[in-house]
C-alpha positions in Angstrom: -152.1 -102.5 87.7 -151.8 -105.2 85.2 -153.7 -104.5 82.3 -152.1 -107.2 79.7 -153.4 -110.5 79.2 -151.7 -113.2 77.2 -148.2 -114.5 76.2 -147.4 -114.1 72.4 -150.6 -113.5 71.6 -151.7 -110.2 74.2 -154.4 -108.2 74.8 -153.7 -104.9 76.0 -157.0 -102.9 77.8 -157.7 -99.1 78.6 -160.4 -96.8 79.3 -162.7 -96.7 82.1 -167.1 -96.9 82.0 -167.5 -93.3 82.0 -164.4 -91.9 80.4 -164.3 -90.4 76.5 -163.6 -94.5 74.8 -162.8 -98.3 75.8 -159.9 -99.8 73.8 -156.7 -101.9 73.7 -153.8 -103.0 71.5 -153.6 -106.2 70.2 -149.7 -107.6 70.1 -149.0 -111.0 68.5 -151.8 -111.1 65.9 -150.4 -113.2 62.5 -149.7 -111.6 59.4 -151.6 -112.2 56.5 -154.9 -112.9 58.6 -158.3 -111.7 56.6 -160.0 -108.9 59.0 -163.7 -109.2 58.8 -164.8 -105.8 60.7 -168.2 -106.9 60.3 -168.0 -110.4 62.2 -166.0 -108.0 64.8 -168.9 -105.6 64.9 -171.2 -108.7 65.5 -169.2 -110.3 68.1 -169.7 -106.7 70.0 -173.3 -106.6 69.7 -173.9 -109.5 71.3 -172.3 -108.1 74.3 -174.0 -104.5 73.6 -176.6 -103.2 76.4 -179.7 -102.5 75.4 -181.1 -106.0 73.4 -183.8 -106.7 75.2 -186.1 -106.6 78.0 -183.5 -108.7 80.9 -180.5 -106.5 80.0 -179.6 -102.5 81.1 -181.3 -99.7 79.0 -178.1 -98.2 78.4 -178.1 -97.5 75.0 -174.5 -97.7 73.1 -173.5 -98.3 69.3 -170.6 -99.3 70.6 -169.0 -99.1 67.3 -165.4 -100.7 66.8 -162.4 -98.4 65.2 -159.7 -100.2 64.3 -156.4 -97.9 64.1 -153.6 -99.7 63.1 -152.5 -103.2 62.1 -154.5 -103.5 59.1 -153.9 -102.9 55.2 -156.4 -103.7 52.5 -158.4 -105.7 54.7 -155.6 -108.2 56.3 -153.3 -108.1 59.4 -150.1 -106.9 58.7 -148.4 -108.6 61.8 -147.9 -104.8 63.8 -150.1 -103.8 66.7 -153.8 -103.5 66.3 -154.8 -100.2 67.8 -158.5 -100.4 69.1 -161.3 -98.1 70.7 -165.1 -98.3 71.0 -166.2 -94.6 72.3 -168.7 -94.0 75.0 -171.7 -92.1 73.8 -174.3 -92.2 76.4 -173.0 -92.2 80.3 -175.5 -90.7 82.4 -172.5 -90.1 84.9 -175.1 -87.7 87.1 -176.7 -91.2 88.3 -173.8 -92.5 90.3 -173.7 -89.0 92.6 -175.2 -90.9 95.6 -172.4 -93.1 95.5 -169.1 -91.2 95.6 -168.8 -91.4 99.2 -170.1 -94.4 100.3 -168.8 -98.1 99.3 -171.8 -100.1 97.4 -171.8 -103.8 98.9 -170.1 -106.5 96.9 -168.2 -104.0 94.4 -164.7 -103.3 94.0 -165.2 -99.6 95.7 -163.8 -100.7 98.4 -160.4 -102.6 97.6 -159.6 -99.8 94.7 -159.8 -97.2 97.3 -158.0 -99.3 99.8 -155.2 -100.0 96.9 -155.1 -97.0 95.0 -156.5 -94.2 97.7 -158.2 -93.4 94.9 -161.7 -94.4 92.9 -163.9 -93.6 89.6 -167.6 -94.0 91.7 -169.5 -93.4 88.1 -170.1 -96.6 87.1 -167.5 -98.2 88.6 -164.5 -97.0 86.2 -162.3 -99.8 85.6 -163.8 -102.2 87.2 -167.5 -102.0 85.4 -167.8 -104.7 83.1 -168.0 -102.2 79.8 -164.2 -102.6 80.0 -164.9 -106.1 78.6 -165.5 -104.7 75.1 -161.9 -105.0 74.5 -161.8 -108.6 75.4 -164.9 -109.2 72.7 -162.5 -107.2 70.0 -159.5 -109.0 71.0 -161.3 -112.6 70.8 -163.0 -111.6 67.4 -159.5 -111.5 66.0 -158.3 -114.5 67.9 -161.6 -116.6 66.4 -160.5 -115.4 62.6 -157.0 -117.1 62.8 -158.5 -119.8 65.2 -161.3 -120.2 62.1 -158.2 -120.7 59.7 -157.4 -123.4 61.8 -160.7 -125.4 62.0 -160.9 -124.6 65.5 -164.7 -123.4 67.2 -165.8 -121.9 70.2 -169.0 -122.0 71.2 -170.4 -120.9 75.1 -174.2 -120.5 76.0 -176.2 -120.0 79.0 -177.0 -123.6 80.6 -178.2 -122.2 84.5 -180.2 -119.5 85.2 -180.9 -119.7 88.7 -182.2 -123.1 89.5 -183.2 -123.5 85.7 -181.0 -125.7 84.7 -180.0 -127.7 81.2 -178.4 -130.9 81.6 -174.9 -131.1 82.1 -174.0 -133.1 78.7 -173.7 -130.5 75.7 -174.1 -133.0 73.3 -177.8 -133.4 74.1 -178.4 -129.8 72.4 -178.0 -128.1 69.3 -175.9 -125.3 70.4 -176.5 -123.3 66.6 -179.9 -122.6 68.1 -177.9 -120.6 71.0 -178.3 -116.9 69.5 -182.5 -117.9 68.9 -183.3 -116.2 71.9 -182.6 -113.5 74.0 -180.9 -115.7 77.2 -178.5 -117.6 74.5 -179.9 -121.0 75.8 -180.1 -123.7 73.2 -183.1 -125.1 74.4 -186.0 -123.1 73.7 -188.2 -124.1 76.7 -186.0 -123.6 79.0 -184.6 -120.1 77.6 -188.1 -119.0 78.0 -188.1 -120.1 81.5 -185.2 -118.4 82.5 -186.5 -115.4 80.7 -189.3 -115.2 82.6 -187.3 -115.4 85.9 -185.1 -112.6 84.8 -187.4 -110.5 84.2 -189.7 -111.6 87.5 -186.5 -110.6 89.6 -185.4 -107.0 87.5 -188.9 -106.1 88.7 -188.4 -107.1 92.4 -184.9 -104.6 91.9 -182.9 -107.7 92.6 -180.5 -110.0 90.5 -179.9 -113.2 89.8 -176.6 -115.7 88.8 -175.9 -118.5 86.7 -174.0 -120.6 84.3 -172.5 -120.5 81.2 -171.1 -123.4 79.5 -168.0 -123.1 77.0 -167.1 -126.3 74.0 -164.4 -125.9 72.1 -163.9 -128.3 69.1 -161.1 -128.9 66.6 -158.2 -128.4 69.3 -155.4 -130.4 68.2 -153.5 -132.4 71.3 -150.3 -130.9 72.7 -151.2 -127.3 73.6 -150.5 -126.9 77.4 -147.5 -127.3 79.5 -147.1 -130.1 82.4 -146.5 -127.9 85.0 -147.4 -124.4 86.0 -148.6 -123.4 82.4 -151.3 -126.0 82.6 -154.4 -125.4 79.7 -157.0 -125.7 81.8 -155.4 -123.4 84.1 -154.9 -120.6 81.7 -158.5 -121.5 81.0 -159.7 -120.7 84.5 -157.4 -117.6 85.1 -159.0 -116.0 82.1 -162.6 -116.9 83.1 -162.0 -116.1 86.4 -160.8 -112.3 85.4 -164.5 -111.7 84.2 -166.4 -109.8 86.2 -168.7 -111.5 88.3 -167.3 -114.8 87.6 -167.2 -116.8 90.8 -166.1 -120.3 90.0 -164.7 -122.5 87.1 -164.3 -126.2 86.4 -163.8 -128.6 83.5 -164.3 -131.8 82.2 -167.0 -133.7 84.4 -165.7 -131.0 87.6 -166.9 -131.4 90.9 -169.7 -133.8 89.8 -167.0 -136.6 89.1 -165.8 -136.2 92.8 -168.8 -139.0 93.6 -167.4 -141.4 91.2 -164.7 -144.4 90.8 -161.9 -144.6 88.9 -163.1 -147.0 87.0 -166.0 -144.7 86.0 -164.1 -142.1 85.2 -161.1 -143.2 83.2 -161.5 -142.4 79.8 -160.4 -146.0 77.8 -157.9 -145.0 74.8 -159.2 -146.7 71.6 -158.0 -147.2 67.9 -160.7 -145.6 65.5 -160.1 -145.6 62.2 -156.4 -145.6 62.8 -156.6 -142.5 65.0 -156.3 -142.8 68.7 -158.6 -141.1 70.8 -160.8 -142.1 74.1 -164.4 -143.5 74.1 -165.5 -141.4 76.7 -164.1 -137.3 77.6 -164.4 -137.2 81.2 -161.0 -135.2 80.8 -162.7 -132.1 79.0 -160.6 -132.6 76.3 -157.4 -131.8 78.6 -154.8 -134.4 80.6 -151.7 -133.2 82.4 -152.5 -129.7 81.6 -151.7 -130.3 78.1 -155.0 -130.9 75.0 -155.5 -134.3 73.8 -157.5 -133.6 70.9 -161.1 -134.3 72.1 -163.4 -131.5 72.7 -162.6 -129.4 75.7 -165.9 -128.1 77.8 -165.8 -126.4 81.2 -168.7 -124.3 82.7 -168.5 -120.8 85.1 -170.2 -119.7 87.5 -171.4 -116.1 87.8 -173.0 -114.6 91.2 -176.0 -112.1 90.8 -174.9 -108.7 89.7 -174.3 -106.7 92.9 -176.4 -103.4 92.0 -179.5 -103.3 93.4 -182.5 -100.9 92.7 -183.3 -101.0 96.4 -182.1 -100.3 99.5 -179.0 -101.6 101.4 -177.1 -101.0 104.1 -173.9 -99.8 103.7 -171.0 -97.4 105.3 -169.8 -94.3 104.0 -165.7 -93.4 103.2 -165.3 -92.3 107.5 -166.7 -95.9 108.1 -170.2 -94.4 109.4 -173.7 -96.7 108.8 -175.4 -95.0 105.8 -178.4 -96.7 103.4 -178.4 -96.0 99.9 -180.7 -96.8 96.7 -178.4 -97.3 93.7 -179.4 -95.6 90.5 -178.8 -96.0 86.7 -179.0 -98.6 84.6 -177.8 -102.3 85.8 -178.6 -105.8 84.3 -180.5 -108.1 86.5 -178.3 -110.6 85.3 -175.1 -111.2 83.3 -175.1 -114.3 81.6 -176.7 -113.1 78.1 -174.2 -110.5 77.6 -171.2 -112.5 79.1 -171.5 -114.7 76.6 -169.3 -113.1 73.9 -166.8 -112.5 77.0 -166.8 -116.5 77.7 -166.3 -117.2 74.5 -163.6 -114.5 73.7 -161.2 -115.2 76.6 -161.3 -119.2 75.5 -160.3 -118.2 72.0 -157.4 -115.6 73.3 -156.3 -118.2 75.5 -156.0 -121.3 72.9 -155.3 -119.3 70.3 -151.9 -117.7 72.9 -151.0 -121.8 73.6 -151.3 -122.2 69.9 -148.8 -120.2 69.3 -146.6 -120.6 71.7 -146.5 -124.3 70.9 -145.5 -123.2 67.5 -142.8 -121.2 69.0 -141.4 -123.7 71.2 -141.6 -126.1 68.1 -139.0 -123.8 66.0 -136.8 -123.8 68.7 -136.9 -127.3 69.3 -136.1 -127.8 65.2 -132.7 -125.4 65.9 -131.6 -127.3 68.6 
């Protein structure tokens, strides 16, 4: 099992739902790098359960520790040691599931790969194991802030409420107003409203969240199988839940020409850069300085609060009612996650454009 994500700058995860902590070690992390706990602390409670009315009850503080790597408050370029402890697992919940496989989980493949499972809550494959992603892209955003570079994701489908595709149209500081992280108050409150209509029905629901990053210099990427955007999409699409991912104008710019979709190089003010960003920021796998956007998809959580049909561990047809406490739907609290894999990722490319620039200066 792979459980390392990233190149120079890596993200190592452990701990399962219902074990004693969630943590990881953070490799790669520059020296010298001002480590605000508190903005780390904040990053983590916008993924916390509990915020509101459309996410789980589960209560957790999920307080950060941070165990090594640090000296009077700045990264001393050794391993950051992480864990968040689990205080409130109601583990007695998840009984009716041990010996039956829940439809659209990962029961079934872990048992298949492993001959083994964790049935209370999942294990390693519940989405609490994200918390070490949020820690790992808090410390990726403070060096990537160092560098004038943002990252900024927010729900923009919820169901078939929808925002229009062009981010420029709304003023994504207004995304953390509301409890949905929509930047358009209306339509947050719609979408609100929907969650909540479906939690009571004991179903769930999908969506879309939308990622811009801005201040990207050009030349991060490689031309061939190390591809940006396709680091981009492997992180997003080892979320849980996540079930598509495209960038730049995506499958809506299949329907259009060429000559609609080039984006013109022009001379502004000296600089070059492109009238129009059709790209998403990224040609030939590699940044060319404009602001990269892409969008994911995520499918309706699979837990349901009412009955399914199913089969049990001997293949027999069983139905079962899944207990606990499940979110109706993802997108608020996968926010942070969005966000935190893009800034691992360009903050890895960053430096490993550095590091091939060193060599290149020996050579």
């Amino acid at each position: 099992m792979r459980n390392t994500f990233g190149n120079i700058f890596t993200l190592t995860t452990f701990g399962e739902s219902h074990g004693e902590a969630v943590g990881g070690v953070i490799d790669g992390m520059p020296a010298g790098i001002d480590i605000d706990v508190e903005f780390i602390q904040s990053e983590l409670n916008r993924r916390r359960p509990g915020q509101s009315r459309i996410t789980t009850s589960r209560k957790e503080p999920d307080q950060v520790e941070l165990l090594s790597g640090v000296f009077e408050g700045k990264s001393t370029g050794c391993p950051i040691g992480f864990i968040v402890r689990n205080t409130n697992q109601h583990s007695q919940d998840y009984e009716n599931m041990r010996c039956l496989f829940r439809p659209s989980h990962a029961d079934y493949t872990y048992y298949n790969k492993y001959g083994i499972r964790d049935h209370r809550g999942g294990g390693r494959s519940s989405a609490r194991i994200t918390i070490s992603r949020c820690v790992g892209g808090a410390l990726a955003k403070l060096v990537l802030r160092q560098l004038g570079i943002t990252v900024q994701a927010y729900t923009s489908q919820v169901g078939d409420i929808a925002l229009e595709r062009d981010y420029h149209k709304y003023d994504l500081s207004l995304t953390e107003t509301n409890a949905v992280r929509c930047p358009d108050a209306e339509k947050a409150a719609q979408m609100e409203e929907l969650i909540a209509k479906v939690k009571g029905e004991g179903d769930t629901i999908g969506g879309i969240i939308t990622c811009v990053i801005k201040g990207c210099p050009a030349g991060l990427g490689e031309p061939e199988f190390d591809k940006l955007h396709a680091a981009l999409g492997a992180a997003m699409l080892s979320i849980n839940a996540v079930k598509g991912f495209e960038y730049g104008e995506g499958f809506n710019g299949v329907t259009a020409r060429g000559s609609e979709q080039n984006d013109v190089f022009i001379n502004e003010n000296g600089a070059i850069t492109t009238r129009t960003n059709h790209s998403g920021g990224i040609q030939g796998g590699i940044s060319n300085g404009q602001d990269i956007y892409f969008r994911v998809a995520f499918k309706p959580v699979a837990t349901l609060l009412s009955e399914q049909e199913t089969v049990d561990l001997e293949g027999n047809p069983t139905i079962f009612t899944a207990r606990g406490r499940h979110d109706p739907c993802v997108l608020p609290r996968a926010v942070p996650i969005v966000e935190a894999m893009a800034a691992m990722t360009i903050l890895d490319y960053y430096l490993l454009g550095k590091a091939a620039e060193k060599v290149q200066k020996r050579v």
